[in-house]
ZAMARGU-4260 file (C-alpha; in steps of 0.2 Angstrom, whole numbers, plus 5000, padded with zeros to 4 digits):
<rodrens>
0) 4512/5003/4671 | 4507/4983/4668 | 4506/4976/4686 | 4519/4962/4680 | 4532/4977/4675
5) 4541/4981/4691 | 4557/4970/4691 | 4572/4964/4699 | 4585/4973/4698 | 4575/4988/4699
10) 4571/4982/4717 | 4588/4978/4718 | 4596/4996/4715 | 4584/4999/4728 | 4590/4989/4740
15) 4608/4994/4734 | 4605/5012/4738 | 4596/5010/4754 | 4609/4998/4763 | 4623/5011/4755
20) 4614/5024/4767 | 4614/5014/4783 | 4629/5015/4793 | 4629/4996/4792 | 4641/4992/4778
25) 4655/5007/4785 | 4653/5001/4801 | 4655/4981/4796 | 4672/4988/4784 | 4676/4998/4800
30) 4675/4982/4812 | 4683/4969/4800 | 4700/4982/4799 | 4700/4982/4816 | 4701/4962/4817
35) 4714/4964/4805 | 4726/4972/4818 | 4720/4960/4831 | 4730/4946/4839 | 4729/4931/4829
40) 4715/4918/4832 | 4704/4929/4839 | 4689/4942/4834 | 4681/4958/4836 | 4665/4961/4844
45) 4659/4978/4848 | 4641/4985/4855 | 4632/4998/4845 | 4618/5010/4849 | 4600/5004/4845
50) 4604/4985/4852 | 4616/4980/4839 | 4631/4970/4840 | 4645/4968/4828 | 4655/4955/4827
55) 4670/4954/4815 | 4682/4942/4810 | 4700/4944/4801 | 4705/4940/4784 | 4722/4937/4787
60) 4719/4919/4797 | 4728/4904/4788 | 4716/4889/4785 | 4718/4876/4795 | 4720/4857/4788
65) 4732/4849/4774 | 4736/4861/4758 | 4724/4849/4748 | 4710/4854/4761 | 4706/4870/4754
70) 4699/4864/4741 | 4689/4849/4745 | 4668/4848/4750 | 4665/4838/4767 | 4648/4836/4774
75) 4639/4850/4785 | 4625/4840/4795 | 4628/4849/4811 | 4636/4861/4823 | 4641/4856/4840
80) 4623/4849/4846 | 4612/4860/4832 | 4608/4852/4819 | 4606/4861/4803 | 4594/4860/4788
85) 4587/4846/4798 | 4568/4846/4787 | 4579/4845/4772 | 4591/4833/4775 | 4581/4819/4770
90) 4572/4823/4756 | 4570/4816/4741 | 4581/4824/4726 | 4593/4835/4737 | 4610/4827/4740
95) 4623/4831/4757 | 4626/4849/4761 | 4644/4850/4759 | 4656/4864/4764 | 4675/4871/4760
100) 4685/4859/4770 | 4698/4870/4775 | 4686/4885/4780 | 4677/4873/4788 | 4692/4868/4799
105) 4695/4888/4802 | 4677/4891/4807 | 4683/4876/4823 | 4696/4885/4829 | 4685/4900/4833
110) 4668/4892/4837 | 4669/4891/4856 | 4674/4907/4859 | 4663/4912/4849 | 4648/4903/4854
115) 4650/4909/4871 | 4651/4924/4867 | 4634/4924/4857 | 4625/4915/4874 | 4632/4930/4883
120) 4625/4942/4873 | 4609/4934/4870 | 4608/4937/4890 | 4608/4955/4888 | 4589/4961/4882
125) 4595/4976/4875 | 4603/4967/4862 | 4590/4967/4848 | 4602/4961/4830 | 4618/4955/4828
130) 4630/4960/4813 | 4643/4945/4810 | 4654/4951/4797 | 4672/4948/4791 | 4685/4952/4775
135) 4695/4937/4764 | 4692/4919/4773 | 4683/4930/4785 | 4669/4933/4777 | 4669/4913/4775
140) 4671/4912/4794 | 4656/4925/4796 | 4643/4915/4785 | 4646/4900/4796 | 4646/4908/4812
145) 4629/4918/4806 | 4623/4899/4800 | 4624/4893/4816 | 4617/4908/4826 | 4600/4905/4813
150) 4600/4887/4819 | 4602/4889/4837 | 4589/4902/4838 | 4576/4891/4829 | 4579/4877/4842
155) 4577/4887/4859 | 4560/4898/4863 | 4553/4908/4851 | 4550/4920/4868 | 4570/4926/4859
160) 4567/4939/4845 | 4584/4943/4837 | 4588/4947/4820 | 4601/4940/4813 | 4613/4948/4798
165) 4628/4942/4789 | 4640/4954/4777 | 4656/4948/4771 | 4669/4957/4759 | 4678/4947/4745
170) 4673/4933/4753 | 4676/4915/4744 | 4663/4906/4740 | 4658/4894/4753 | 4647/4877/4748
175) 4638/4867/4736 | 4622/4867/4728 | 4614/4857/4743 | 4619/4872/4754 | 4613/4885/4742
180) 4597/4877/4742 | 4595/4874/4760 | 4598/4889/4762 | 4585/4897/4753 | 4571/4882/4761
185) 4574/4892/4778 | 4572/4908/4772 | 4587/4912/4776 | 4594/4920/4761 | 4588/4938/4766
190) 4602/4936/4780 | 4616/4935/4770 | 4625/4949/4761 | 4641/4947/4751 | 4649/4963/4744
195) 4661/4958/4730 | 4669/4973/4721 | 4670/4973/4703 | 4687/4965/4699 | 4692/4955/4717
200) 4697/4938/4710 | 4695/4930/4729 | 4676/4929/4727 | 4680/4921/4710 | 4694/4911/4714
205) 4683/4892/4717 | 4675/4892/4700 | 4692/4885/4694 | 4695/4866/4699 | 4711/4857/4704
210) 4714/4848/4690 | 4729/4832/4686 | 4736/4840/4671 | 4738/4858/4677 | 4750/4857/4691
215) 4758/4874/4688 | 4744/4882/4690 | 4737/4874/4703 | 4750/4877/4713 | 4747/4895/4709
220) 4730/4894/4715 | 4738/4888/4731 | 4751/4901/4732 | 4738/4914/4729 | 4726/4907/4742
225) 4740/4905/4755 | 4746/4925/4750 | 4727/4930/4753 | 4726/4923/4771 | 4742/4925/4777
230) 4746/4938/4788 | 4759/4947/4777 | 4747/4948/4763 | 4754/4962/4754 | 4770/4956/4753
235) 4767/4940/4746 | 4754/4947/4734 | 4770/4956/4727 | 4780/4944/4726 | 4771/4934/4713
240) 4776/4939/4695 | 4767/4948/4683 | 4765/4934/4672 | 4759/4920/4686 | 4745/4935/4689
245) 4741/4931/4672 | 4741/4915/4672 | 4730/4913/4686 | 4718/4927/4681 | 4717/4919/4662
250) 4713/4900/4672 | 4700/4907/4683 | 4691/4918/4669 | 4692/4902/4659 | 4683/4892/4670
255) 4671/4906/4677 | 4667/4909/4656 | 4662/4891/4655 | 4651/4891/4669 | 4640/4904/4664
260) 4638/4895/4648 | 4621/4886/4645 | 4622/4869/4636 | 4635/4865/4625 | 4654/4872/4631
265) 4645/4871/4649 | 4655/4864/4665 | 4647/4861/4683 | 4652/4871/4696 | 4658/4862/4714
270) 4654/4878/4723 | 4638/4891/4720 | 4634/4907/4727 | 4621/4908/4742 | 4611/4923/4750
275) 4612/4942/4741 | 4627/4949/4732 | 4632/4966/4733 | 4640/4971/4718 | 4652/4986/4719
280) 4661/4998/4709 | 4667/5015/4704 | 4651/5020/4699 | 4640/5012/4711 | 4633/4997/4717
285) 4618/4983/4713 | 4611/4969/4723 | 4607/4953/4715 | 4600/4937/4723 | 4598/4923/4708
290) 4613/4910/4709 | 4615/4912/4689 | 4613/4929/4688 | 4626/4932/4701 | 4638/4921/4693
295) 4636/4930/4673 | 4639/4945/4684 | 4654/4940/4692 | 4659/4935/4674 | 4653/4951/4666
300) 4661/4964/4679 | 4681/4954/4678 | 4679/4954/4659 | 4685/4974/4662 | 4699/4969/4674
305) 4717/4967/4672 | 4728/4953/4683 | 4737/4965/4692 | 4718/4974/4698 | 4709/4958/4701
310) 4722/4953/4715 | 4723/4972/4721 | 4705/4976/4721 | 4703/4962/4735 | 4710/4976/4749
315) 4700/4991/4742 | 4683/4987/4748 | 4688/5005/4763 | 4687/5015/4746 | 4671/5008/4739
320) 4661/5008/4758 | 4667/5027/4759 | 4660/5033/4741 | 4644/5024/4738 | 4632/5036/4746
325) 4641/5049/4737 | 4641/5038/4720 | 4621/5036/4723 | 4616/5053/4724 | 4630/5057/4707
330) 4621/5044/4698 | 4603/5050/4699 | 4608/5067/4698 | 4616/5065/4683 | 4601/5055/4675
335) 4591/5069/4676 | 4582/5076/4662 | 4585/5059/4653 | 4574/5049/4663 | 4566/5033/4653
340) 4547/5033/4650 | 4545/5016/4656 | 4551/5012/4677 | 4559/4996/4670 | 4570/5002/4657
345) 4574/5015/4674 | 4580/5002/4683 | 4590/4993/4670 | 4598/5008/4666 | 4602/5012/4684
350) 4608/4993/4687 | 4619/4993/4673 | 4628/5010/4678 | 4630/5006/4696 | 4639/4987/4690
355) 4652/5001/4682 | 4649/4990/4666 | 4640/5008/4658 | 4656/5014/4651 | 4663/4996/4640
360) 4652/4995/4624 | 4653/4978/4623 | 4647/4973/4640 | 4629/4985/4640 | 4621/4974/4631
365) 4627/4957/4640 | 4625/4965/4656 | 4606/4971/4652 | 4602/4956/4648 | 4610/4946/4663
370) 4602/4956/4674 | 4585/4955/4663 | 4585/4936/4668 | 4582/4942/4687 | 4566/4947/4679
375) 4553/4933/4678 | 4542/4935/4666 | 4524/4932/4670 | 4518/4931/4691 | 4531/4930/4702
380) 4533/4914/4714 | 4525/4926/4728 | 4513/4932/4716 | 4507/4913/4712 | 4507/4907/4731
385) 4495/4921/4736 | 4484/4917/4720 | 4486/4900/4725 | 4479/4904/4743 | 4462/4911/4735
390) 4462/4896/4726 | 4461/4886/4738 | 4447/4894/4747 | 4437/4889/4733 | 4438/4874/4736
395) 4436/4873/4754 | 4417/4872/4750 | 4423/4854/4743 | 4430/4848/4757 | 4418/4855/4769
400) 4404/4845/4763 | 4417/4830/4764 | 4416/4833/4781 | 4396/4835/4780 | 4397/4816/4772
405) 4407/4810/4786 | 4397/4815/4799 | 4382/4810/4792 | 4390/4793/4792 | 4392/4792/4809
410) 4375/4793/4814 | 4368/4779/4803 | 4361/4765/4811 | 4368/4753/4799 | 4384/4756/4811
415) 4397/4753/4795 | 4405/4772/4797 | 4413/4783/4784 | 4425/4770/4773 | 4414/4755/4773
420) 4398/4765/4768 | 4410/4773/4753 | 4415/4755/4748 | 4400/4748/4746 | 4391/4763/4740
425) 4380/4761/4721 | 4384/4776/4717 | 4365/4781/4712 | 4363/4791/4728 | 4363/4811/4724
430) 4375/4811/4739 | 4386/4798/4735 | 4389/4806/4718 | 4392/4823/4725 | 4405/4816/4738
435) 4413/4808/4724 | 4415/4823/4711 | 4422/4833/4725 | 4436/4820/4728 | 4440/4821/4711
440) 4439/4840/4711 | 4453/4843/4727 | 4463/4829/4718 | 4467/4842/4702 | 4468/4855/4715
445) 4482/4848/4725 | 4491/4841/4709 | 4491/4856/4700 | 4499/4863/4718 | 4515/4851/4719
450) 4517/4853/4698 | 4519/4873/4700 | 4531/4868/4716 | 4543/4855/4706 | 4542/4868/4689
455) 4550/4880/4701 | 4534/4891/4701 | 4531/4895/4720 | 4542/4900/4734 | 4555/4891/4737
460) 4551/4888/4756 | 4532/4884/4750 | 4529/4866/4761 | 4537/4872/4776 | 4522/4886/4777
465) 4510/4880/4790 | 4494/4886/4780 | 4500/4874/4766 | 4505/4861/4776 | 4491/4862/4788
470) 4479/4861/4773 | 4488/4847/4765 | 4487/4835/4778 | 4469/4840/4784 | 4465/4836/4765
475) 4474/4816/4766 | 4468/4812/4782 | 4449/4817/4777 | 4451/4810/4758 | 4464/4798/4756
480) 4451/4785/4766 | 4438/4787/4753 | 4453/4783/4739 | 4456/4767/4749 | 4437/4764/4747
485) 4437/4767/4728 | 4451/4755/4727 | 4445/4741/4737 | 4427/4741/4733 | 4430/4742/4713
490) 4443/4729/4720 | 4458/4733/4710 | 4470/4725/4723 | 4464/4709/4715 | 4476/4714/4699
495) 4487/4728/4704 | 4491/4723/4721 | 4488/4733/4739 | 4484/4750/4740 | 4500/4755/4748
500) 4514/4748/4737 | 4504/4748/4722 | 4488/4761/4723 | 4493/4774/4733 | 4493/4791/4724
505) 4509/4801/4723 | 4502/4819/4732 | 4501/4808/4747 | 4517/4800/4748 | 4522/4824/4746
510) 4513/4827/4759 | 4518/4814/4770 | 4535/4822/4768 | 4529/4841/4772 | 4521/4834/4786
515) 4536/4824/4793 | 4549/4840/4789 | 4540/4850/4799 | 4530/4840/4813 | 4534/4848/4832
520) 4540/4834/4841 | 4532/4842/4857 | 4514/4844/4848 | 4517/4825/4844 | 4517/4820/4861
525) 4502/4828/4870 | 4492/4816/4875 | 4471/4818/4869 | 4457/4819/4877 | 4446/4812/4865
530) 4446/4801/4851 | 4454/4811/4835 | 4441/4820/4821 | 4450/4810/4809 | 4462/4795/4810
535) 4479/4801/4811 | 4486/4787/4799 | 4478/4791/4783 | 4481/4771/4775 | 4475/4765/4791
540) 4461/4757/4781 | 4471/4750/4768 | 4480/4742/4782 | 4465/4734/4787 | 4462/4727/4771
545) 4480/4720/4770 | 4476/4711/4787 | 4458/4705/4782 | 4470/4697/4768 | 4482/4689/4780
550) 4468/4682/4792 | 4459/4676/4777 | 4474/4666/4773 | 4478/4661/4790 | 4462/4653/4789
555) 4468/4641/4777 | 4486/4638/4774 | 4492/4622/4779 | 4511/4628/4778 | 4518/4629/4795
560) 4532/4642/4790 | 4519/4653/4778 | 4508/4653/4794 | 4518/4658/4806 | 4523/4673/4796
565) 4504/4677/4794 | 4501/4676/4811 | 4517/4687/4814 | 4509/4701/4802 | 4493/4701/4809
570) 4499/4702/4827 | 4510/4718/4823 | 4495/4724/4815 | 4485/4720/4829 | 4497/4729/4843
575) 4498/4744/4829 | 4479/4745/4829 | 4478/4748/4848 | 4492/4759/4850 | 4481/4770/4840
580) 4464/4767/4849 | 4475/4770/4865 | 4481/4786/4859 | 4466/4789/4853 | 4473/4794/4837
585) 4457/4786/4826 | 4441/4793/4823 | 4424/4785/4832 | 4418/4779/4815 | 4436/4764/4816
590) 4427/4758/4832 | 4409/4758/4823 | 4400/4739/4827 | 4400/4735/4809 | 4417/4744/4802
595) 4429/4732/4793 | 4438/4735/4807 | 4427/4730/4821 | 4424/4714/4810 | 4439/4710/4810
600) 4442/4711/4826 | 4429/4698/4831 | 4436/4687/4816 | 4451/4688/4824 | 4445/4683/4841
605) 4434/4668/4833 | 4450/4661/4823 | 4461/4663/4840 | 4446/4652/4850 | 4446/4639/4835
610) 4464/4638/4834 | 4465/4635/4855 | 4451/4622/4851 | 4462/4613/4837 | 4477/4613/4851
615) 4466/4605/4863 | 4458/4594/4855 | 4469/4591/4838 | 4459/4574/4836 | 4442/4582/4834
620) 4448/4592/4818 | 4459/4580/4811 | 4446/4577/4793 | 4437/4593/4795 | 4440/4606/4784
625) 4446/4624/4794 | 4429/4635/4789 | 4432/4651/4777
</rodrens>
């Protein structure tokens, strides 16, 4: 077998198969019926053996808010004082994580009790995972609940070792693309579970929007959505006619077809899937963690429904828990004997029998193919990170002899320190030349390394990994310097402009943001011993260069207004400077004697003794000219 061959989905009817043998999924179903029964506004939590804790919440709660609230996105920044997503919040081409309104305004009415009773239970160190499950709206109150359990653990001591796992039951979907993606940048996509059985509309139910000119059925959207959380559920369910069933099973498969369309006849989607779905039927049961294939497979396993089934199959998920492990053992027995060659037509085959889709002609083929795109072709994201990793000990040879150059610097007797000797470099010396080509050569590295992460080829949680955004920064701060050199000394600020604004290469400004995303705020504020390997503001020059400029013009502008504006840069520059020096967040060779920086310093304290004199003494300059 290929070392590229093993797939998806086969992994996924793995997974399918192993959580189907664990007493988690009959004991979540067992828990969530019991919140069912229980008083309204309150849930279920019950210790198990081994240090687990389930807690369950009911199906049957009405959603808090206006009858319009249900189906608006609001913000989600925060819970009580935890803030969520906070590394992502900021960046640059993700918009608001934004949340159902109304399940929003239901998660509310249970999170103090509930946060309470998560403190309490963190007390106890026996208790080693928690469970958060729930059926219906539920299984929406469950995901948020088990959102901010995942926050609050990664802001208190990491001396807490909890694990932390969310399965819901027909549960709606829950938040915009924002959220799905945030999600998956924590790495938190493994904690979720959603189990959506083969016809339940409710997990369905937010691909069709509320639109003007479809009042009828959007009032039956609301009447289904009010039947499915009130506490006569049943009832109600009954009570809407056959041909209102049809109607709202016909709009919802409308708008669920378009969604799964690529291109042309496509429609965007308000909410998305998040975390791993567990698809479930008679036959079986497969996992599936891509947001598009989840969404064809939602499409693909309601093409075989009926309207009355879709809105029945939503309490049936007792009967499927019960016959899974029994449906498992059924389904490779019976492919014995007629075993493919190859494992990945294996675990197609076995994915497309346990969707229940194996018996419908007309769906194998889509189906195969839906769950195909699961299947990347070529290394994985995984697969391209870890290649990546011995990639980049290649070139740590580079860097290291960087680092040779540096030091070699400092202990010149010219005094001038790594940047200026770089700048005024001929370019003849062997050294020079190396020092140079190895610049160039880590540039291509970490170039090629943010195109593979914007083309979607490495992990998704790839600059929050402390190897990659330890190396990156250790890469500016010990290279950017000598890209302020080349700028300044082939003197390119004279057309283009600063280095800053108008030099300053992209991969920085990235790296500047992995940096900032994931900083330790505590980390930050130790106080050093001992001046810094390397200058902790990697433009630092480039700012010395901007206020040579402004102390140049200082020097001769006769405009009281353009002065004093000059004056006003350099002196913020000038408390910036020895803020750093303080801290002793620069390197030795910043304080060199003959380092720009040191030469402006004295130029500075020449300029401020002549422009005391000319204050004095105004009549004793009045014809000469202020020396350049």
């Amino acid at each position: 077998m290929v070392p590229d061959e093993a797939s998806q989905f086969e992994t996924s009817e793995m997974l399918a198969t192993f959580l189907a043998s664990t007493p988690l999924l009959s004991e979540s179903w067992r828990l969530c019926s019991m919140a069912a029964t229980a008083p309204p506004g309150s849930f279920v939590t019950e210790r198990s053996g081994g240090g687990v804790v389930y807690v369950a919440f009911p199906g049957v709660q009405m959603v808090v808010g206006s009858d319009s609230s249900w189906r608006n996105l609001v913000p989600l920044d925060s819970i009580g004082d935890v803030p969520l997503f906070s590394s992502h919040r900021n960046k640059e081409g993700i918009g608001p994580v934004m949340v159902h309104a109304g399940m929003l305004n239901l998660f509310w009415s249970f999170f103090k009790p509930f946060q309470n009773q998560m403190l309490a239970i963190m007390e106890n160190s026996n208790t080693k995972s928690i469970v958060i499950t729930g059926h219906s709206i539920g299984g929406a109150t469950a995901s948020l609940c088990a959102l901010w359990l995942l926050s609050y653990l990664q802001h208190i001591p990491s001396s807490v070792s909890l694990s932390v796992l969310c399965i819901t039951f027909g549960s709606p979907l829950l938040g915009n693309g924002s959220f799905s993606r945030a999600i998956l940048k924590e790495r938190w996509g493994g904690n979720f579970c959603h189990v959506v059985s083969k016809h339940d509309i409710m997990p369905r139910l937010l691909f069709a929007p509320i639109v003007p000119h479809t009042a009828q059925l959007n009032n039956l959207l609301q009447v289904w959505q009010l039947s499915m959380t009130a506490p006569h559920f049943g009832k109600l369910a009954v009570q809407i006619s056959d041909k209102q069933k049809a109607e709202l099973f016909n709009f919802v498969m409308s708008y669920l077809h378009a969604a799964t369309q690529m291109g042309e006849g496509s429609v965007p989607i308000m909410f998305h899937p998040f975390g791993s779905y567990f698809f479930v039927s008679e036959e079986g049961a497969v996992c599936v963690d891509s947001s598009t294939t989840v969404v064809k497979m939602m499409h693909l396993m309601l093409l075989s429904s009926s309207p009355a089934c879709s809105i029945e199959d939503h309490l049936k998920y007792g009967d499927y828990v019960n016959k899974l492990s029994l449906q498992f053992l059924n389904q490779k027995n019976s492919m014995q004997g007629n075993i493919p060659e190859s494992s990945y037509e294996a675990g197609l085959e076995l994915a497309v029998q346990s969707s229940g889709l194996a018996n419908q002609e007309s769906a194998i083929e889509p189906a195969k193919e839906c769950l195909k795109m699961t299947r990347r072709m070529g290394p994985s994201p995984t697969q391209n990170a870890a290649r990546l990793a011995v990639r980049l000990s290649k070139v740590v040879p580079y860097r290291a002899e960087i680092e040779w150059y540096k030091a070699w610097c400092d202990q010149q007797i010219d005094q001038m320190g790594y940047y200026d000797l770089f700048k005024r470099r001929r370019g003849f010396s062997k050294r020079d030349m190396k020092v140079n080509m190895n610049r160039r050569k880590l540039a291509r590295f970490w170039d090629n390394v943010i195109d593979m992460k914007e083309r979607n080829e490495l992990p998704h949680d790839f600059e929050m990994r402390a190897k990659w955004v330890n190396a990156s920064h250790f890469y500016k701060l010990l290279v950017e310097p000598l890209d302020i050199a080349e700028y300044y000394g082939k003197r390119m600020h004279t057309t283009k402009g600063h280095y800053i604004k108008h030099g300053r290469e992209r991969r920085y400004e990235v790296f500047d943001r992995w940096w900032k995303d994931t900083m330790v705020t505590a980390e930050e504020n130790n106080e050093r011993s001992k001046f810094a390997s390397l200058t902790q503001d990697s433009c630092f020059w480039a700012r010395v260069e901007e206020a040579m400029d402004w102390l140049n013009g200082a020097r001769s502008e006769s405009d009281t207004s353009k002065l004093a504006v000059l004056w006003d840069h350099i002196e913020k520059f000038e408390k910036y400077a020895m803020k750093l020096i303080e801290n002793k967040e620069v390197s030795q060779d910043v304080l060199a004697k003959n380092s720009s920086y040191s030469i402006w310093v004295e130029d500075l304290k020449e300029l401020r003794e002549l422009k005391a004199k000319v204050k004095r003494f105004p009549h004793n300059f009045a014809r000469e000219v202020v020396p350049k």
